[in-house]
Backbone and ligand atoms as CSV (ligand in chain L), in Angstrom:
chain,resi,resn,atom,element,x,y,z
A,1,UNK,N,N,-29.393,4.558,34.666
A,1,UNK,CA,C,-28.492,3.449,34.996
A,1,UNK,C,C,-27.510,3.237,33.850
A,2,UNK,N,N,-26.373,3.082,34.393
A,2,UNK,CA,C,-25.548,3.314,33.212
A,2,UNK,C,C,-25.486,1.707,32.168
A,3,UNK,N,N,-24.833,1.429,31.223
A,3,UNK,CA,C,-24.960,0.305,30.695
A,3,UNK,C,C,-23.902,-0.562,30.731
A,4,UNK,N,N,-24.297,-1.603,30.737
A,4,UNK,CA,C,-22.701,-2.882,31.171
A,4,UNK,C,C,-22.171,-3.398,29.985
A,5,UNK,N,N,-21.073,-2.817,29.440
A,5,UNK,CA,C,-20.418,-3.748,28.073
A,5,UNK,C,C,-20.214,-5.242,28.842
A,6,UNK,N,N,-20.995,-6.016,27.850
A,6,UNK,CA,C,-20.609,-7.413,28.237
A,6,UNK,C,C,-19.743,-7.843,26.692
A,7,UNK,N,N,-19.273,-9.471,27.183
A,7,UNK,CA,C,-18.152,-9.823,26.240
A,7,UNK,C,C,-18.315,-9.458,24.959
A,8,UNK,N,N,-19.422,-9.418,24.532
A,8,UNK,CA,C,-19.948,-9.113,22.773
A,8,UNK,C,C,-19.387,-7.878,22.495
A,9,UNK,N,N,-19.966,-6.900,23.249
A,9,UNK,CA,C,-19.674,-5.553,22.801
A,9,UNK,C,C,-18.210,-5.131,23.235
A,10,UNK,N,N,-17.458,-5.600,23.787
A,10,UNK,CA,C,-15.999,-5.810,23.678
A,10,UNK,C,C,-15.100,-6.507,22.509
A,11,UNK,N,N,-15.727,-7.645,22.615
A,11,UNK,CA,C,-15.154,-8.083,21.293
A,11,UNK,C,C,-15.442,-7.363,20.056
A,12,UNK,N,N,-16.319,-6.540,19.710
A,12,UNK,CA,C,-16.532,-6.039,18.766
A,12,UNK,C,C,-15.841,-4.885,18.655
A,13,UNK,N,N,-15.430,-4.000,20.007
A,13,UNK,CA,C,-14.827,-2.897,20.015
A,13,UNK,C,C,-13.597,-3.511,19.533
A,14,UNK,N,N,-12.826,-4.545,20.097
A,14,UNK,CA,C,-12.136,-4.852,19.822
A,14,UNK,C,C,-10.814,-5.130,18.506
A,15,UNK,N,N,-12.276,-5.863,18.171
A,15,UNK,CA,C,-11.965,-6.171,16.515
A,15,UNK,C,C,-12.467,-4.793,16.155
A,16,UNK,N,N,-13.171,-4.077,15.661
A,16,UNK,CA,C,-13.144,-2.604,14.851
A,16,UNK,C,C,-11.838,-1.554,15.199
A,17,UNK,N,N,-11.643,-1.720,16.601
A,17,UNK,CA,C,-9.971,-0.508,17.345
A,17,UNK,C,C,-8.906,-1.492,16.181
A,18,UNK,N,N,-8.719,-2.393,15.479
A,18,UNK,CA,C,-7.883,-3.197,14.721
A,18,UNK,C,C,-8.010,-2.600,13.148
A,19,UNK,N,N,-9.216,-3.040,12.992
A,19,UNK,CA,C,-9.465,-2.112,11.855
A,19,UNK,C,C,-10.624,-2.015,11.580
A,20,UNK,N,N,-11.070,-0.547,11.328
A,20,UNK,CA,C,-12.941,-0.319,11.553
A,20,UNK,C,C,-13.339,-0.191,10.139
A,21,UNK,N,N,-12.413,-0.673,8.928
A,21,UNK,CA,C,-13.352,-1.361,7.627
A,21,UNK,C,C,-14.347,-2.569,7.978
A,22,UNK,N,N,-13.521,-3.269,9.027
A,22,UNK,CA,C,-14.451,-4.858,8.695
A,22,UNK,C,C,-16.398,-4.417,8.428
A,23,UNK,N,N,-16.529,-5.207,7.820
A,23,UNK,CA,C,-18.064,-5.705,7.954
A,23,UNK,C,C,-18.532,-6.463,8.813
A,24,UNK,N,N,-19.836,-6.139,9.217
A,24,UNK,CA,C,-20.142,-7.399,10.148
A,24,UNK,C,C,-19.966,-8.758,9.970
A,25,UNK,N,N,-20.091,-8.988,8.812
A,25,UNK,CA,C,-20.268,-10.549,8.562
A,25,UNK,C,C,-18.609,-10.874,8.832
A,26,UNK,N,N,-17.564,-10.325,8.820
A,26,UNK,CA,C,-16.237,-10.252,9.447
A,26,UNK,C,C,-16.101,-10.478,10.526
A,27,UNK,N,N,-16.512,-9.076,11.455
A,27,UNK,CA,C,-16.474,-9.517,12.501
A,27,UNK,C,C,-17.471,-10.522,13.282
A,28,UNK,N,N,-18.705,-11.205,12.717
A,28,UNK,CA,C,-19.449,-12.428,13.408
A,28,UNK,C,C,-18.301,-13.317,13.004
A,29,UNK,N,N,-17.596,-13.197,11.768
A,29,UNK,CA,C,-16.964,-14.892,12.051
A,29,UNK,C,C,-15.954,-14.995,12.735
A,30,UNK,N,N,-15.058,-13.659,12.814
A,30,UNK,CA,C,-14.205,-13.362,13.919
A,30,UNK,C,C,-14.573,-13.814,15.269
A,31,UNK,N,N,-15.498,-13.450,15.656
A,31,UNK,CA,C,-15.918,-13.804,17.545
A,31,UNK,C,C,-17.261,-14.410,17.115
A,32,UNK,N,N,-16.993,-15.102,16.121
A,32,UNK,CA,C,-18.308,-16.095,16.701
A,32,UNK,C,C,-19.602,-16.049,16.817
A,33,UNK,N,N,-20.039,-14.157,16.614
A,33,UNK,CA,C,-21.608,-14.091,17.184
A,33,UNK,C,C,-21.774,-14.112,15.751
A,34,UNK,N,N,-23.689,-14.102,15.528
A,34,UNK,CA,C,-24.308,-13.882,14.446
A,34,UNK,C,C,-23.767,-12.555,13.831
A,35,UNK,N,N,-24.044,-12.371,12.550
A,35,UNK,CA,C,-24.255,-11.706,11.795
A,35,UNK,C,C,-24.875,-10.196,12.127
A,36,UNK,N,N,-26.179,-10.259,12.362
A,36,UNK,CA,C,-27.261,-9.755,13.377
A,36,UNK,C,C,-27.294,-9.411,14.267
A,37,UNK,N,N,-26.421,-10.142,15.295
A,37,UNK,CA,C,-26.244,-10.003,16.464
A,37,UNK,C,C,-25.065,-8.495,16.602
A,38,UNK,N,N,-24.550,-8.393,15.845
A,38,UNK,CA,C,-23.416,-7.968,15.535
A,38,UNK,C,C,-23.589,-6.568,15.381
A,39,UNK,N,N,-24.261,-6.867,14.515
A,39,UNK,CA,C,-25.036,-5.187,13.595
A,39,UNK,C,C,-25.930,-4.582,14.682
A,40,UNK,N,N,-26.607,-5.045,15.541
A,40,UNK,CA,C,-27.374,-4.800,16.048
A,40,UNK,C,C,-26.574,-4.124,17.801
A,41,UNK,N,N,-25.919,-4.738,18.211
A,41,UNK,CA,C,-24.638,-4.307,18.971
A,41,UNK,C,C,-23.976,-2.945,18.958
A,42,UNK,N,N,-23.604,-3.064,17.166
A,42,UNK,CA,C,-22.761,-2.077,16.941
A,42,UNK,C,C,-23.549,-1.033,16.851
A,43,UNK,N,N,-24.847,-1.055,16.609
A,43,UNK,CA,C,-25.613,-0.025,16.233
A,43,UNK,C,C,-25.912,0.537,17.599
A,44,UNK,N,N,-25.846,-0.016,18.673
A,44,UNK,CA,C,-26.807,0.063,20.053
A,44,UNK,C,C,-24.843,1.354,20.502
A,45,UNK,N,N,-24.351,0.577,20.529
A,45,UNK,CA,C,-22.793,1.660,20.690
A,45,UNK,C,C,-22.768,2.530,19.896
A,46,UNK,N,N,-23.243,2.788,18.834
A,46,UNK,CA,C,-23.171,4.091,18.187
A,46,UNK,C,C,-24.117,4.796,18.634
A,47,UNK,N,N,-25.886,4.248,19.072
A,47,UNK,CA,C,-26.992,4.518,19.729
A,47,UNK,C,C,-26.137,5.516,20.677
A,48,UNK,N,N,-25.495,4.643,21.459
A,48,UNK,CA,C,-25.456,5.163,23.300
A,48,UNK,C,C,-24.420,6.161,23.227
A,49,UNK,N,N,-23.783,6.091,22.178
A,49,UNK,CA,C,-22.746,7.217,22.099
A,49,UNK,C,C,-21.509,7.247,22.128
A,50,UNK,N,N,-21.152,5.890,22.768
A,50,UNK,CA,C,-19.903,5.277,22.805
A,50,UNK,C,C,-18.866,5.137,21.220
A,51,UNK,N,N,-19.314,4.726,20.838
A,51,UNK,CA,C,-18.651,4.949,19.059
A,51,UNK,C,C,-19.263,6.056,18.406
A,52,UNK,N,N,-18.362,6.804,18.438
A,52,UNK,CA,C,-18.777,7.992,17.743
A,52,UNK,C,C,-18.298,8.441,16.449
A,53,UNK,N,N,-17.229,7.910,15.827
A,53,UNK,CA,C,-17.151,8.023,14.432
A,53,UNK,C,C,-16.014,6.545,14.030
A,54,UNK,N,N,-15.968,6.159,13.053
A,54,UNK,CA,C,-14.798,5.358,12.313
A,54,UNK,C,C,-14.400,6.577,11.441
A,55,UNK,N,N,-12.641,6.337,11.684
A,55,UNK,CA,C,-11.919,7.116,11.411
A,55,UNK,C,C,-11.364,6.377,10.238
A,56,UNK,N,N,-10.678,6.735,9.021
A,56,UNK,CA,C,-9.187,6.741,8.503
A,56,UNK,C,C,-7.930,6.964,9.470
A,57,UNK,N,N,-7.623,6.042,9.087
A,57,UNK,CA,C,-5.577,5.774,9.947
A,57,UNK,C,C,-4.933,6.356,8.658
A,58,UNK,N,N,-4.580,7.695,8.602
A,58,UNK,CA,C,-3.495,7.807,7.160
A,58,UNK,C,C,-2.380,7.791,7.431
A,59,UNK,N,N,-1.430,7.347,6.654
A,59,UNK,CA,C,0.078,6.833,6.858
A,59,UNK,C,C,0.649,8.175,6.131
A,60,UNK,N,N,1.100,8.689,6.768
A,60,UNK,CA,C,1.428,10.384,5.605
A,60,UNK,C,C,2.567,10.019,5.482
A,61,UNK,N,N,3.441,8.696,5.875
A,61,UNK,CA,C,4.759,8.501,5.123
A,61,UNK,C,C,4.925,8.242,3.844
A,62,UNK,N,N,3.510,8.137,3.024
A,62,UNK,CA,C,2.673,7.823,1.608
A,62,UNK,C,C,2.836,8.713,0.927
A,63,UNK,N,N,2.837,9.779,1.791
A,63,UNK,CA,C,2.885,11.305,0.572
A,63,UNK,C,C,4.279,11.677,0.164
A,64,UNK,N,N,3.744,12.029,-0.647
A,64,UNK,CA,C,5.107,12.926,-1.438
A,64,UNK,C,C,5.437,13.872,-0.698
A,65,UNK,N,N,6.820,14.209,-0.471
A,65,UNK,CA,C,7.561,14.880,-0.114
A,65,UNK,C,C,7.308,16.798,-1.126
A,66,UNK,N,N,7.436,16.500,-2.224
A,66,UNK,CA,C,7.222,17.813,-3.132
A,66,UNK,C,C,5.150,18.097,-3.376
A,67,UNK,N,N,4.754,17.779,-3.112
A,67,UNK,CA,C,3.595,18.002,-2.927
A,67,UNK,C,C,2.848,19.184,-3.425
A,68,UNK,N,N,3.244,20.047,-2.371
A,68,UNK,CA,C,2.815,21.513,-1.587
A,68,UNK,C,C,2.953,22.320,-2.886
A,69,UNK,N,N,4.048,21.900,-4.052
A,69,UNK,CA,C,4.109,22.346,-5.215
A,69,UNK,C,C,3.059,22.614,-6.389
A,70,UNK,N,N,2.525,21.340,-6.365
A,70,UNK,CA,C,1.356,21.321,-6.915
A,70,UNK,C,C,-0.042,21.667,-6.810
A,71,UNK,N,N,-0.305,21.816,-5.908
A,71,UNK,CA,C,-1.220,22.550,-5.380
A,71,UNK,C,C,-1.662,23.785,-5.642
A,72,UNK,N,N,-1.106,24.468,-6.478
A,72,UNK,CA,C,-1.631,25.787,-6.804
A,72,UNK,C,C,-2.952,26.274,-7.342
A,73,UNK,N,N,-3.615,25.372,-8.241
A,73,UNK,CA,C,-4.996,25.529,-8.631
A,73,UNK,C,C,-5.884,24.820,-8.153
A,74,UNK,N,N,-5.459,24.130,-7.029
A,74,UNK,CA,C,-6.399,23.577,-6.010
A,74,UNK,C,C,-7.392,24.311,-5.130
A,75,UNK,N,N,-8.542,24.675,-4.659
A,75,UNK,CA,C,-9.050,25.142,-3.937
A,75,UNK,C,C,-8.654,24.654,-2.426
A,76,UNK,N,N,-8.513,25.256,-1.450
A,76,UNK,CA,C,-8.128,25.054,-0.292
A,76,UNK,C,C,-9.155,24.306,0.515
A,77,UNK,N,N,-9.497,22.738,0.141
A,77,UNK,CA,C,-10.119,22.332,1.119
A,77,UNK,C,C,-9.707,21.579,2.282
A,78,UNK,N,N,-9.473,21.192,3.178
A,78,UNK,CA,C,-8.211,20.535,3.819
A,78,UNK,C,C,-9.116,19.964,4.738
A,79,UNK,N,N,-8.509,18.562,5.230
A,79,UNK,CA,C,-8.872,17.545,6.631
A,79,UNK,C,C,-7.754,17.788,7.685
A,80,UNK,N,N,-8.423,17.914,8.554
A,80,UNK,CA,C,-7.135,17.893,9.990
A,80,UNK,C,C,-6.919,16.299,10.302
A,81,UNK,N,N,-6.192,15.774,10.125
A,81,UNK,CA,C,-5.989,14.539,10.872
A,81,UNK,C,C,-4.537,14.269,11.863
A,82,UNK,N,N,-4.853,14.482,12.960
A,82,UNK,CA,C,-3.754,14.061,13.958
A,82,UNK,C,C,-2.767,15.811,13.237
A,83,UNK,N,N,-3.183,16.710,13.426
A,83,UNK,CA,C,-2.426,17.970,13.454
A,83,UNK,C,C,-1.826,17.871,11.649
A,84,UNK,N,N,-1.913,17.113,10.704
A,84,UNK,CA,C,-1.528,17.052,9.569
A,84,UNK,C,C,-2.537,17.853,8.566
A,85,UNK,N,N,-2.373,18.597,7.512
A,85,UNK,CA,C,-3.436,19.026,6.909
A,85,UNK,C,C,-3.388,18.154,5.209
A,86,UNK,N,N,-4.643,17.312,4.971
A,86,UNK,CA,C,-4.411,16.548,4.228
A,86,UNK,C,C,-5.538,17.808,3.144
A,87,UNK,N,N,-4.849,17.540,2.304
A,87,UNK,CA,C,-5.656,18.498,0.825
A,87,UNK,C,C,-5.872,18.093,-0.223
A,88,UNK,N,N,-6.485,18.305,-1.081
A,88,UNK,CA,C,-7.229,17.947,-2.746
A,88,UNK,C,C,-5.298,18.166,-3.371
A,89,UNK,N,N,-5.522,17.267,-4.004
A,89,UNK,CA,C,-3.959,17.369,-5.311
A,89,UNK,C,C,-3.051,16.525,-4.325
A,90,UNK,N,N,-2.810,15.748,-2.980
A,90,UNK,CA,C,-1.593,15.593,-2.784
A,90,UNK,C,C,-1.310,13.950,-3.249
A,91,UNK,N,N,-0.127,14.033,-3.300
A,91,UNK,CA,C,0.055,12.532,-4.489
A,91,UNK,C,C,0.635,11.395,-3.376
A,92,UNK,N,N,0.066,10.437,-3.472
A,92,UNK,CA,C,0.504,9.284,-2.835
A,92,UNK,C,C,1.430,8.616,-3.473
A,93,UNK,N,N,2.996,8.393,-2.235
A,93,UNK,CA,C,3.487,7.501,-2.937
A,93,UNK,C,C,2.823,5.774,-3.196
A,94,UNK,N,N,2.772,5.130,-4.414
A,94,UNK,CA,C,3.144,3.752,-4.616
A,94,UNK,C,C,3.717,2.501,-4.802
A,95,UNK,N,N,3.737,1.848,-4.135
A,95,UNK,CA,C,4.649,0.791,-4.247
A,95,UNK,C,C,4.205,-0.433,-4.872
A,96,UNK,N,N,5.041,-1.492,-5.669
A,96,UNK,CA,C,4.390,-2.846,-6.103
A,96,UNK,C,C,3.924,-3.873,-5.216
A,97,UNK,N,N,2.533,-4.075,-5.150
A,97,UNK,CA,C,2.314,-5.271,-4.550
A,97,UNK,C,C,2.556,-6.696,-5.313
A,98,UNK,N,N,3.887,-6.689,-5.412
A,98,UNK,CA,C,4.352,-8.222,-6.055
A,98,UNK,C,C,5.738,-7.329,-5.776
A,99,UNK,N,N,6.341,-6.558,-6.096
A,99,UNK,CA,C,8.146,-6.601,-5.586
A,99,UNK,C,C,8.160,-5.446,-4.629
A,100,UNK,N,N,7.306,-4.802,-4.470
A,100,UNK,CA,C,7.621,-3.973,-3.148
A,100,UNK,C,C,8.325,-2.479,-3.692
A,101,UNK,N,N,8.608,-2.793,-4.889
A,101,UNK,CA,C,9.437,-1.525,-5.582
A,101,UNK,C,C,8.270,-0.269,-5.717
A,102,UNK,N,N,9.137,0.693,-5.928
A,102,UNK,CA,C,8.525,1.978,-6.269
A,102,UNK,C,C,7.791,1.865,-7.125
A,103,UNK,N,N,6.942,2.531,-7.579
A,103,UNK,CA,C,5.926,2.809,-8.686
A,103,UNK,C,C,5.974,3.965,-9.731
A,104,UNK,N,N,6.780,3.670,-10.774
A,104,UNK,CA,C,7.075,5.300,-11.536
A,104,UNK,C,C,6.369,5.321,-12.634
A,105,UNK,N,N,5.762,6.467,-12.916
A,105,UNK,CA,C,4.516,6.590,-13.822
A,105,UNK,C,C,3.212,5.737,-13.405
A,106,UNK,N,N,2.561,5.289,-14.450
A,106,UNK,CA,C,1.388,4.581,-14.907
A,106,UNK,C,C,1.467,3.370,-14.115
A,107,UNK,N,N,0.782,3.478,-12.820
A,107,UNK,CA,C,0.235,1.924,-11.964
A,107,UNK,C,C,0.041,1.100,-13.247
A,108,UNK,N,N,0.416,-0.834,-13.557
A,108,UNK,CA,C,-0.732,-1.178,-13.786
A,108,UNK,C,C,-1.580,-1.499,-12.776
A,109,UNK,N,N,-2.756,-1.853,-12.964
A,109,UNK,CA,C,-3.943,-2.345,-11.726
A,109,UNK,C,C,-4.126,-3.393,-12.236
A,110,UNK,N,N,-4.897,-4.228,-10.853
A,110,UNK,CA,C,-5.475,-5.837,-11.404
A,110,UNK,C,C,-6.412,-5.199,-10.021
A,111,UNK,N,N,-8.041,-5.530,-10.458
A,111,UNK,CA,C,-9.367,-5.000,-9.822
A,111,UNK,C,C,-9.564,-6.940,-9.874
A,112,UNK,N,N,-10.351,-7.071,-8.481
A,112,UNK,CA,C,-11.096,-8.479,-8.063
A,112,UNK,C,C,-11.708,-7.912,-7.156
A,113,UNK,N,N,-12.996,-8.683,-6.749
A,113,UNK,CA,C,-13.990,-8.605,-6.116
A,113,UNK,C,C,-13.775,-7.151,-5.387
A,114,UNK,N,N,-13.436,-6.488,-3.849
A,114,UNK,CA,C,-13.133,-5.742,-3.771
A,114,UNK,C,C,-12.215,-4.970,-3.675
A,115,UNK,N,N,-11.219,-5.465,-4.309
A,115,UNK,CA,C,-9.715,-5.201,-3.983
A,115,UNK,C,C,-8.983,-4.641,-5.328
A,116,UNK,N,N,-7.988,-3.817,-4.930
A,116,UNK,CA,C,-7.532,-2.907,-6.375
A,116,UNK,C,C,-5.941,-3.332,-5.871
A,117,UNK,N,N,-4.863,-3.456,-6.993
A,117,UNK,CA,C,-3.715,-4.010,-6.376
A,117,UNK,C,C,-2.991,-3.313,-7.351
A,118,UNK,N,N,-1.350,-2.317,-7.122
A,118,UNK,CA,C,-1.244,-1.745,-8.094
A,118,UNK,C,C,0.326,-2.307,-7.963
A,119,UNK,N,N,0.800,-1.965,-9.436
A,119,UNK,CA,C,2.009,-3.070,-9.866
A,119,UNK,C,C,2.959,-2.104,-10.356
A,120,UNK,N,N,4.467,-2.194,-10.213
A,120,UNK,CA,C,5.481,-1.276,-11.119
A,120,UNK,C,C,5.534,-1.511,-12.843
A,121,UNK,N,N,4.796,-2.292,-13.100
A,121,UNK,CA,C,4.725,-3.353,-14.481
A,121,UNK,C,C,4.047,-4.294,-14.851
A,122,UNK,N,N,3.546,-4.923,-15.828
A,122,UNK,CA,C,2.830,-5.717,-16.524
A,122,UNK,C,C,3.475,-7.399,-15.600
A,123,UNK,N,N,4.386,-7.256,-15.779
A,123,UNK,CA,C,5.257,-8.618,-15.622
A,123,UNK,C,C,4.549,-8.625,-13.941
A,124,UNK,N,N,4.972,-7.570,-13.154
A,124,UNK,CA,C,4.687,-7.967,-12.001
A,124,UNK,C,C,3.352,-8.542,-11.425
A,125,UNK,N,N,2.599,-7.601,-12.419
A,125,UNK,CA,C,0.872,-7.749,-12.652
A,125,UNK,C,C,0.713,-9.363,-12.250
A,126,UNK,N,N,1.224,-10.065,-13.751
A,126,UNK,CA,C,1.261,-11.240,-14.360
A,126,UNK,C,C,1.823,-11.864,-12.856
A,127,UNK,N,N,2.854,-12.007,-12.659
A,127,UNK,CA,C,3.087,-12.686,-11.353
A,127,UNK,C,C,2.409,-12.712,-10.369
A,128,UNK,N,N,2.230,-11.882,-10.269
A,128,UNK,CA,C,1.021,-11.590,-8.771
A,128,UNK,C,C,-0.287,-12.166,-9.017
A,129,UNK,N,N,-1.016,-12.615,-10.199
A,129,UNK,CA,C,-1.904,-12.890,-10.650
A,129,UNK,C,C,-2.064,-14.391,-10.249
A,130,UNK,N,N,-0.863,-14.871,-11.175
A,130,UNK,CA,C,-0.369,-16.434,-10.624
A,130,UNK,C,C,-0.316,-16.455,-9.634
A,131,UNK,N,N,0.492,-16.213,-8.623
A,131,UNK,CA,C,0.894,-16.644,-7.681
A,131,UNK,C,C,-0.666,-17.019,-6.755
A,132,UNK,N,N,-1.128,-15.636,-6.529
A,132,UNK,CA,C,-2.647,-15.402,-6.266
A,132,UNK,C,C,-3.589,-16.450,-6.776
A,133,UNK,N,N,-4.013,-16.808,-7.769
A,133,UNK,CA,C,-4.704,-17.311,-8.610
A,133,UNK,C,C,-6.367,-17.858,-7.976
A,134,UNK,N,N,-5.600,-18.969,-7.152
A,134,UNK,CA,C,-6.820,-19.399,-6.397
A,134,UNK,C,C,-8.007,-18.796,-5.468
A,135,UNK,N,N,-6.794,-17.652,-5.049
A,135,UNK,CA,C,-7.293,-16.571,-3.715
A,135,UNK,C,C,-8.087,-15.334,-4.911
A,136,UNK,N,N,-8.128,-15.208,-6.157
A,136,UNK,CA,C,-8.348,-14.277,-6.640
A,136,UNK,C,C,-9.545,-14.617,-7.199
A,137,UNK,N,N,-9.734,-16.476,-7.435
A,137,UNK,CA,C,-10.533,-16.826,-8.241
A,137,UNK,C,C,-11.770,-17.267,-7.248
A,138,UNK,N,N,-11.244,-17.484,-6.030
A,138,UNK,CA,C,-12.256,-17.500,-4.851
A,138,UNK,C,C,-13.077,-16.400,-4.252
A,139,UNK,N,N,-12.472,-14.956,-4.329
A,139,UNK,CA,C,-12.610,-13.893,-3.884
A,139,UNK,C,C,-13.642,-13.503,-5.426
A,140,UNK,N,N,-13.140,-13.441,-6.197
A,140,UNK,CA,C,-14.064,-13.264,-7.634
A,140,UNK,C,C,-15.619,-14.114,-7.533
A,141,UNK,N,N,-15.580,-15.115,-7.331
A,141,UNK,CA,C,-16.989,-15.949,-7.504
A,141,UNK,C,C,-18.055,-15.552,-6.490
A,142,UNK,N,N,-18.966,-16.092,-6.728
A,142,UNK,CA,C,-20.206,-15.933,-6.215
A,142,UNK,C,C,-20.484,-16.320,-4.890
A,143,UNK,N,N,-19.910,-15.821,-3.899
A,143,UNK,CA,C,-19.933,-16.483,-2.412
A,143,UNK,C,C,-21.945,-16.358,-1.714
A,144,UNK,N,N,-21.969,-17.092,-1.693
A,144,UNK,CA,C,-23.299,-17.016,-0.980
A,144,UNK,C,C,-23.685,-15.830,0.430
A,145,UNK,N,N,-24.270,-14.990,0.420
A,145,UNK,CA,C,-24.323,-14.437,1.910
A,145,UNK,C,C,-24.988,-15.000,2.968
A,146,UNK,N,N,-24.648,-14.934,4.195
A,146,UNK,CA,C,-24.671,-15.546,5.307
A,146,UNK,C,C,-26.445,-15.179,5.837
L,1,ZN,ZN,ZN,6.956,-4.737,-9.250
């Protein structure tokens, strides 16, 4: 007998087809169900066969254009994704998360709880820090688990 997705296991497909990082405890507060309830769901769809892998979405508008250059003492290991062949050595472009600008040379980084944020400069660092502050200092502390 085949099996009936009811609203749970929709909503969950749902929210993961959006983006299949979340954690459960994400998606329970998203739709509402437990925690548990959740995990236990998702596990029963991976069970039955229905979810069969979480993928990476790669944006290959990220990569460098000169690439293919560098690559020479790379060993040829490669991922197929969507007909693209992604390989060991290829360089991602970066941009500032505080001006949106390019990234030339040396990211700085600012690391919080799980999040890595990379900057064209110190200054931008510093701004983004501020601006952030509360959201960084909330995300940093000791949140209780559910
Ligand atoms: Zn910047």
């Amino acid at each position: 007998m085949p099996l009936k997705l009811d609203d749970i296991d929709y909503a969950i497909l749902e929210s993961l087809n959006k983006d299949g990082r979340k954690s459960f405890r994400q998606i329970s507060r998203e739709i509402k169900v437990s925690a548990p309830t959740v995990k236990a769901r998702y596990e029963r769809l991976v069970n039955i066969g229905l979810i069969k892998a979480i993928l990476p979405i790669i944006d290959f508008g990220k990569l460098e254009n000169k690439t293919s250059i560098k690559l020479d003492n790379i060993r040829s290991k490669t991922i197929k994704n969507h007909g693209v062949k992604i390989t060991k050595g290829l360089l991602v472009k970066l941009s500032c998360d505080y001006c949106e600008g390019p990234v030339q040379g040396k990211p700085s980084i600012l690391k919080f709880a799980n999040f890595e944020r990379f900057f064209c400069c110190t200054s931008c660092r510093g701004l983004y820090k501020e601006k952030y502050k509360g959201r960084i200092e909330k995300l940093s502390g000791k949140i209780p688990p559910i």
